[in-house]
N, C-alpha and C positions, 0 to 999 in steps of 0.2 A: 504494500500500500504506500504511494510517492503522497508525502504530508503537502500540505496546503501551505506556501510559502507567501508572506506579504509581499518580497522584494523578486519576483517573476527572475529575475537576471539570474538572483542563487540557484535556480533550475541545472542547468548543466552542470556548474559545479557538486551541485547534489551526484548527477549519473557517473562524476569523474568519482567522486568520495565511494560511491556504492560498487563503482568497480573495481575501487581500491589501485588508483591511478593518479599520478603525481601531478599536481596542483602546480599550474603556471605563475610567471610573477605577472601576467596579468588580473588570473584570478586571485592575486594576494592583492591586488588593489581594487578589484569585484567588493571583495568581502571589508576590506577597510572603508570603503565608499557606501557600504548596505549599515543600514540601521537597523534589519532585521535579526536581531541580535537571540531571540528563540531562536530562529532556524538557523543561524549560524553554529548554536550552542548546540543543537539538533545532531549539527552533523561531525562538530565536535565531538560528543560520545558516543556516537557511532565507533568512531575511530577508536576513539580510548578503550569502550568493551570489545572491541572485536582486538585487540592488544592485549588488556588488563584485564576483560570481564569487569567483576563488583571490585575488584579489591584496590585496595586503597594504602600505598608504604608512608611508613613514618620511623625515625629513628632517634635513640634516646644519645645525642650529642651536646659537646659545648662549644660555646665561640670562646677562641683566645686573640686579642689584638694586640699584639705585644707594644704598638707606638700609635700615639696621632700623630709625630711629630713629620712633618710630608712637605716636600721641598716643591709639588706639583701646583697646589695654588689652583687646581677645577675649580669652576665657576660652580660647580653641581655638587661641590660638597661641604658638607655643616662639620666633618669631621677632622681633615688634615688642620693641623698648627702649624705655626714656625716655632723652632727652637729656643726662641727668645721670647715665647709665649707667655708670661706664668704659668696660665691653667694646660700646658701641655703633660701631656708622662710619657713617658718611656721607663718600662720595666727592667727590673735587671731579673738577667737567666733564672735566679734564685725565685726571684719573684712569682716570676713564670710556669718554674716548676710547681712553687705555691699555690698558686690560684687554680692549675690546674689539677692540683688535688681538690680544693676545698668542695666540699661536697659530693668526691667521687665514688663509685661504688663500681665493682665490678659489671654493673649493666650499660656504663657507657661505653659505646661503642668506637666514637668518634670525636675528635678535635679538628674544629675549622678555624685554621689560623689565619690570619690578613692582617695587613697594618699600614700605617704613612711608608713613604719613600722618605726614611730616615738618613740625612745626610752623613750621618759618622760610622753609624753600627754597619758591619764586614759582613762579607760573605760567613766567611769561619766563625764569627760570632751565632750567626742563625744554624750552620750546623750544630755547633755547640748547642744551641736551645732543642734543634729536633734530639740528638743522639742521649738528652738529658730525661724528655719526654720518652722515648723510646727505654731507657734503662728504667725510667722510673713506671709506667705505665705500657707493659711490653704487649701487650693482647689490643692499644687501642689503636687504631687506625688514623695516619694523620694526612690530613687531607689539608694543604696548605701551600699558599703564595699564587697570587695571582700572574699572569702571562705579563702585565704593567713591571710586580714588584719583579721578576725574575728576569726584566731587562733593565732595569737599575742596579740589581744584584750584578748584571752584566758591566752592564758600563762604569761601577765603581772598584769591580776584581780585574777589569780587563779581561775579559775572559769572554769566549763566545758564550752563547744562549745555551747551546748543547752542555757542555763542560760546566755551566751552571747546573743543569738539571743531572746533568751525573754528578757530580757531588752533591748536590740536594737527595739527590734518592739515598747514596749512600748511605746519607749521615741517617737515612730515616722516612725522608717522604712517601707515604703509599700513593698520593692521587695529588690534584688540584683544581681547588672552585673555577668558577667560568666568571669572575669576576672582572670589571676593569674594560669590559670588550663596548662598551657604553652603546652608542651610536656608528657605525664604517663609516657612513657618509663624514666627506673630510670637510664637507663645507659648516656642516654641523660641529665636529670637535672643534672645530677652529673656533668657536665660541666658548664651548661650555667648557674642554677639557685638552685647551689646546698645548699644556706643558707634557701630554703624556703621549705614550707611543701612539702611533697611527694605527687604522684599524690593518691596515695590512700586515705589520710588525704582531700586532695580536695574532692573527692567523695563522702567522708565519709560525710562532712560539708554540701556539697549540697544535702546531701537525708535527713540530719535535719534539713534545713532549711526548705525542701519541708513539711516536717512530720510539722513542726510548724505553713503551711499552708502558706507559703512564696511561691511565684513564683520567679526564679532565670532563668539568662539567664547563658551558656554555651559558651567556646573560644575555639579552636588549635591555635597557633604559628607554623608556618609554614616558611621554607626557610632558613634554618639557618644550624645543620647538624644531623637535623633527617631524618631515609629514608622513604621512604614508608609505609615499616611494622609496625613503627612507628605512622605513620597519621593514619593509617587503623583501629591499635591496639589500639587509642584514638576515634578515633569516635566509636566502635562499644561499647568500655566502658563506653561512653556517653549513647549510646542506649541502653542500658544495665542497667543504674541506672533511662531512663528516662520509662522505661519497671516498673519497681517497681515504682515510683511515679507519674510519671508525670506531675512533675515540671518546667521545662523546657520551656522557652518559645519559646525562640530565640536563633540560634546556628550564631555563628560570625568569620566567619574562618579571623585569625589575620597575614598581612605578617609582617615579621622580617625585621625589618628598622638597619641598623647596626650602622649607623654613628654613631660617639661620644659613640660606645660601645665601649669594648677589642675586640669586635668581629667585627669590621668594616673590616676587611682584605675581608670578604664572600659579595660576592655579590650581592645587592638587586633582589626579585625577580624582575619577568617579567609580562607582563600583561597575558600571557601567563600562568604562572603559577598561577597568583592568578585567572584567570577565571577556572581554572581547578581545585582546589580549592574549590571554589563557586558549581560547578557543580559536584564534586564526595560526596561532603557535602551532597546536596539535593538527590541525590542518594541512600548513605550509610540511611541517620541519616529520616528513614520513617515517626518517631513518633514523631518529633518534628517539630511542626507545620511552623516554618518563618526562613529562612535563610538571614544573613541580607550583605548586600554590603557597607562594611563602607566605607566611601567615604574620607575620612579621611585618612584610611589607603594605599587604590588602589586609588586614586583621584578621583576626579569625575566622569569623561570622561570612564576609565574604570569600575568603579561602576556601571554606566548607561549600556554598553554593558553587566555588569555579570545580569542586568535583565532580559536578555534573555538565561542564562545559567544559572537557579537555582533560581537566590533570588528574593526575594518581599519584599524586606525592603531595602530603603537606608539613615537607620540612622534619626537625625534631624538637626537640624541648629547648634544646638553646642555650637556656639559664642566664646567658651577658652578653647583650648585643647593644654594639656602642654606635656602628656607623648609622645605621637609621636612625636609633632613637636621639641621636645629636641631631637627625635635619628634622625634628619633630616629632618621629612618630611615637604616638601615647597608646599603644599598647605594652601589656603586662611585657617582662625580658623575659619571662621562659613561661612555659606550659610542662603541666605533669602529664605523664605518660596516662593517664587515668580521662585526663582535659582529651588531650588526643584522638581516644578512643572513643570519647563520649561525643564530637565533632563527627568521624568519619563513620559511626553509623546512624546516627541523625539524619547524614544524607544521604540515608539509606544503600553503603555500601560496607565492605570489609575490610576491618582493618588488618595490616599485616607490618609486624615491624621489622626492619630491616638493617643489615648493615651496609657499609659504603658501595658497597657493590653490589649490590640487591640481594643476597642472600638474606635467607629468612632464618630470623632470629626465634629461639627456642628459650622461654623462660620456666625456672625453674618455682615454685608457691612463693618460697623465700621469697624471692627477686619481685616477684608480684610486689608483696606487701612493701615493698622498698620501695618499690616505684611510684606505687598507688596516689 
């Protein structure tokens, strides 16, 4: 039975979706032009259960930012300092290792590290932090340094990109976030985030990271004053480098929080947008297996609806998340595994937790009530 669509146009894209047939970049600009945002969402889950079926990952993680302290200066962000800040920190290794005890229990699985483009701190200094996490924490998975920080890592060791990422693995790294990848379009950075690498340089980092046998997750930045052509023209380059590797795990459409930016004049998105977002993602981007609903970013409550528009991941618990909630966002820093759960069958699917890789995680009573 072909559902009854307001925007007539979404018609063929429908028969492309149903045949399970790759989505041109004109129909990525079809779907960003339609306001028929049900049957966009329509053919969104489509996708997603004929992939995922009901179930729905989430994982029990923490964030560690080891600096704000960031020599880039993005127009887009509330969280880099200058060194000569007061209110900046920079952690020392010790510290590090601290915090990512407190409150640890053998059910986490994972540490998402990120931080400023700190003008002083060495290469050999960040191994030192993973190989410290790793002796102290040997079972948790570190997924850490953005394709941005590990061509600064570059350019302050002198050292290629490659030869970065092989002593990062060494010292410890299992994977890395898809952060940093903002907008390609260069006419776009060149406002918002013009002291960081080019979107080319991002690409470039994440097909040797993948070549070095790294799994890497994928961002857009969305809401801010890229248009369309722009979203389209990043996701299909996405599918495009994940077409040659297939590195890629997880795609994380990011909205643009402005407060406390230069750019706080622009409006936060709507829930509206970022479910549409969520749903032209899973559309566009065929080859990449998880689209995730940070909850973090779209809060909860919308997180849980983009479940049925596209994704199957919402994130994990968190516990201390600094970059967002510096450009505004007032939701809670972490959710209980308990929160989680009571989220993803509400919208009426299955939960399943997972670790960095998608493996399904087996808890034991104990660990229940631990988590609960």
């Amino acid at each position: 039975m072909i559902p009854q669509f307001e925007d007539q146009r979404l018609v063929p894209i429908l028969q492309k979706v149903t045949a399970g047939e790759r989505l041109s970049f004109e129909d990525g600009l079809t779907l960003y032009d339609s306001n028929d945002l049900l049957a966009i969402g329509y053919m969104a889950n489509m996708v997603r259960e004929r992939k995922h079926g009901k179930t729905v990952y989430f994982n029990v993680n923490r964030h560690i930012n080891p600096t704000d302290v960031c020599v880039a200066s993005c127009r887009l962000c509330a969280f880099g300092k200058t060194k000569k800040d007061p209110t900046s920190y920079t952690m020392s290794l010790e510290e590090i290792w601290h915090r990512a005890g407190e409150g640890y229990t053998e059910s986490v699985t994972e540490f998402h590290i990120v931080g400023g483009l700190h003008p002083e701190l060495t290469l050999d200094w960040y191994c030192e932090m993973l190989r410290g996490l790793k002796q102290r924490f040997p079972q948790v998975h570190l997924k850490a340094f953005t394709m941005v920080e590990i061509s600064w890592f570059a350019k302050r060791s002198k050292l290629s990109h490659r030869e970065v990422i092989r002593k990062l693995r060494e010292a410890g790294m299992d994977s890395m976030p898809g952060g940093g990848a903002e907008i390609f379009s260069e006419s776009v950075r060149r406002i918002i985030c013009d002291h960081k690498i080019d979107g080319g340089e991002w690409l470039e980092i994440a097909k040797i990271a993948h070549e070095e046998g790294l799994k890497t997750n994928c961002t857009m930045l969305y809401g801010h004053i890229e248009a369309a052509e722009d979203r389209v023209d990043h996701l299909v380059k996405l599918r495009e480098v994940q077409d040659q590797t297939g590195g890629f795990v997880t795609f994380i459409p990011l909205a643009f929080h402005p407060d406390n930016t230069p750019l706080q004049h622009i409006p936060r998105t709507t829930g509206f947008m970022d479910l549409k977002n969520i749903a032209i993602s899973r559309l566009m981007l065929d080859n990449i297996d998880h689209i995730k609903a940070y909850w973090v970013m779209m809060t909860p409550h919308v997180a849980q609806i983009a479940l049925r528009f596209g994704a199957d991941d919402i994130d994990g618990t968190v516990v201390e998340e600094k970059i967002y909630h510096d450009a505004g966002s007032t939701v809670t820093q972490g959710l209980r595994r308990k929160d989680l759960l009571r989220l993803i069958r509400e919208a009426g699917c299955e939960p399943v937790e997972r670790d960095t890789r998608y493996n399904r995680v087996e808890r034991t009573e104990s660990a229940f009530a631990i988590l609960a």
